[in-house]
N, C-alpha and C positions, 0 to 999 in steps of 0.2 A: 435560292438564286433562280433567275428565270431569263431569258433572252438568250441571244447568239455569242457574245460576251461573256456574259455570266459562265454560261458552259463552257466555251472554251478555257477561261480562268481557272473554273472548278475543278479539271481533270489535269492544270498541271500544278502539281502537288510542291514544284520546286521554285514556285512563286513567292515563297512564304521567305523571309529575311531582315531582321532586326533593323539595320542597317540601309538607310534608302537610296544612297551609291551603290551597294550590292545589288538591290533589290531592281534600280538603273541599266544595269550592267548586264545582271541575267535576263529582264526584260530583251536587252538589244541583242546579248547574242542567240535570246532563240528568234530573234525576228531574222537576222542577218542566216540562222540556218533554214527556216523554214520560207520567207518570203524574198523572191529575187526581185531585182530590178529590172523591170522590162516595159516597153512602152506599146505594146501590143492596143490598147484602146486607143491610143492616137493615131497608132497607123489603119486602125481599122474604124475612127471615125463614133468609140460612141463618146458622146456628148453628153451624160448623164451630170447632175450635181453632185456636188463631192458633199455628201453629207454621214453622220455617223451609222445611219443603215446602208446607204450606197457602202462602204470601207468594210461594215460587218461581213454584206452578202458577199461582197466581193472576193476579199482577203479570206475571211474563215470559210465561209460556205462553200465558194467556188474553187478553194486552192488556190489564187492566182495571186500575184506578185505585184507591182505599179514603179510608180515614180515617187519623187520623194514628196510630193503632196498627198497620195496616199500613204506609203509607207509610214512616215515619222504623223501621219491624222492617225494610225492603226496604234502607234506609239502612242501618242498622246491619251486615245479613248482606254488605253491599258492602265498607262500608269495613274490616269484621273481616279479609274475604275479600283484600284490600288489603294490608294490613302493621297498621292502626291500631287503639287501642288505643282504640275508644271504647264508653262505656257509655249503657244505657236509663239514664233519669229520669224522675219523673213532675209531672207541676205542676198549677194548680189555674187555672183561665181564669178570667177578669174581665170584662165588659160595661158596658153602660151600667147594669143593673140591680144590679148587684154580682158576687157571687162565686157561680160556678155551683156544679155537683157535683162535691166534692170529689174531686180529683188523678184526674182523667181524660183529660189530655192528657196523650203522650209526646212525649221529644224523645231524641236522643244530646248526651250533653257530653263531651268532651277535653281533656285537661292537656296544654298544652306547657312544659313543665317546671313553671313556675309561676302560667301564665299557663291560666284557666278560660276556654271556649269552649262557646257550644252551636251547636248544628248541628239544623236543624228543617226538616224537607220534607213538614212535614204540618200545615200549621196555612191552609188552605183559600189564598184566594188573597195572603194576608198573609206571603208567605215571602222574608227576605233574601237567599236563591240564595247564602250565602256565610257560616262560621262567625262567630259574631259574641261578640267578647268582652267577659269582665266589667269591667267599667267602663274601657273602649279606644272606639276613636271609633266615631260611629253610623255603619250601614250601610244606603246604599242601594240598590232596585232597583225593577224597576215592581211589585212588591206597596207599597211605603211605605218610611218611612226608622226606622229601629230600629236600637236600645242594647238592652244588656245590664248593668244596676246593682245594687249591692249595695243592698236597704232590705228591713230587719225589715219585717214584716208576720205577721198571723196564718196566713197559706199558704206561710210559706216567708222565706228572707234574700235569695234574690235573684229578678229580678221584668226580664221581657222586655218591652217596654214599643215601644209606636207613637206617632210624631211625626203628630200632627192638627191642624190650624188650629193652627201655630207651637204645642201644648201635647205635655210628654210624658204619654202615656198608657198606665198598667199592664197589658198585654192576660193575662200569666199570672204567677203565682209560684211559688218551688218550693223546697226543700231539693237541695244542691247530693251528693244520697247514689246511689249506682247501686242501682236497681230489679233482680228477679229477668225472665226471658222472660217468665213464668207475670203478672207485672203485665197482661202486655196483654191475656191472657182476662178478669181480673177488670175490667179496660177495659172492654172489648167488651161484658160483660155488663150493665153499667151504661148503655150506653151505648145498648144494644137495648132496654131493657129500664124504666128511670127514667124516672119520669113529668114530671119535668122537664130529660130530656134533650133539646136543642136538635137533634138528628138521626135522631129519631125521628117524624117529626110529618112529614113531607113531603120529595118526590125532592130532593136536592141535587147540583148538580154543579158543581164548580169547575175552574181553571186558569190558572196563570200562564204569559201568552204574553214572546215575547222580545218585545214591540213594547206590552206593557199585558197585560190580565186579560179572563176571562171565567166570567161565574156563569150558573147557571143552578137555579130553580126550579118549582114546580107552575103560578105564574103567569106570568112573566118572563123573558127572557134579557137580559142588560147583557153590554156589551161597552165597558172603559175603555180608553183608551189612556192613552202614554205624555206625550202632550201635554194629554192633561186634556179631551180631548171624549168623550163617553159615546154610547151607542147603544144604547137599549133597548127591545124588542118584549114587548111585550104576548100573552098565548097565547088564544085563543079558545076551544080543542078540546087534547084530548089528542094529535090527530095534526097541530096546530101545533107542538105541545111534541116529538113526537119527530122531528118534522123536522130542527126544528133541534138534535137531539142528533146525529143522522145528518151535518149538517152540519160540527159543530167536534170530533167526539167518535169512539172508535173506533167501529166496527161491533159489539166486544163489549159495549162498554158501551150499545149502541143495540138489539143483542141483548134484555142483561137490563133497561133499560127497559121495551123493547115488553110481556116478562112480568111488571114492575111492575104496569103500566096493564091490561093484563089481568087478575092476580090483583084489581087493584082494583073494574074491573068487573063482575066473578063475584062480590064479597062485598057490594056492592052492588042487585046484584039480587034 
């Protein structure tokens, strides 16, 4: 074995499983423990291509975390790298407000024989840690409890959807067709870039813990558990805010914080 990949694969030994839903599954949750959600290159402007060396240096070399265009591209290069046969998709998110910017979330989907799966490691702290299929039983973890259903919609035939106060609710929809690599730039760019993109506008940091979640933005940290008690700080200063990145966060990502907060200072002035 040779490359950035290969070694990182090599050294984890609990990679190995009969089983390609397992094999899925343990995938997602050491992505969901080791890489967070955070959008620190968009706020700080780099513009690189999203290719499978940009994801390598990035993700493994650098410690850092991304969006779901890299996250579930770090998915993908794994489980290709694996044996498995899975492809990009792209879908269209949903809110309380409605329907965002068209087909800017990625995810992988997989056929096992006839049976539709998607697999998602990048949708902030709302992630199943476990393939979940089309219309097969919900899946829980401490992101929330989520299905995968078949309903037309104008964004797509099938629609991923979150258990809230006992209702289901549609968080994306999509057409069940494999996307090109080249989808995640024109992602990314929309995504830097659109005036009503949601990750544009301020640091985000997220992460799903084995014991509950934690988010983190310009104001706040929360910190949910698995039992349903919350814990959240309030930031006074920007050096409350990167304390506690330094806290629950790598060093690199606390790194290109600090030069977030800086570049903001200097445009500021």
């Amino acid at each position: 074995m040779n490359g950035i990949l290969d070694n990182f694969l090599k050294d984890k030994g609990y990679f190995s499983a009969e089983d390609d839903l397992l094999l899925i599954e343990k995938v997602q949750r050491m992505l969901a423990e080791r890489f967070p959600f955070e959008n620190l290159d968009v706020m700080t402007k780099v513009e690189e291509n999203i290719t499978p060396e940009y994801i390598e240096g990035k993700m493994i070399e650098q410690n850092r975390g991304g969006l779901c265009y890299e996250l579930n591209a770090l998915q993908h290069l794994i489980l290709r790298k694996l044996g498995l046969d899975v492809h990009l998709a792209s879908a269209t998110v949903h809110d309380e407000s409605g329907w965002v910017t068209d087909r800017t979330h990625v995810m992988n989907l997989f056929w096992k024989k006839d049976d539709l799966f998607v697999a998602d490691s990048g949708f902030g702290t709302q992630l199943p840690m476990k393939p979940v299929q089309l219309d097969g039983p919900p899946v829980q973890s401490p992101g929330g409890t989520f299905r995968l259903r078949t309903l037309k919609t104008e964004k797509g035939t099938v629609a991923f959807q979150l258990k809230r106060q006992g209702q289901w609710i549609t968080r994306y929809a999509f057409f069940p067709e494999e996307v090109e690599w080249d989808e995640l730039n024109r992602i990314k760019k929309v995504i830097h870039e659109h005036p009503q993109s949601a990750f544009n506008k301020q640091l985000l940091i997220a992460q799903a813990l084995k014991n509950g979640t934690v988010s983190l933005n310009e104001q706040r940290l929360l910190v949910k558990t698995n039992q349903g008690e919350e814990q959240r700080i309030h930031f006074s200063s920007y050096e409350n805010m990167l304390e506690k990145i330094k806290d629950y966060f790598s060093r690199s990502i606390y790194d290109q914080a600090l030069q977030y907060v800086h570049r903001k200072r200097n445009v500021s002035q």
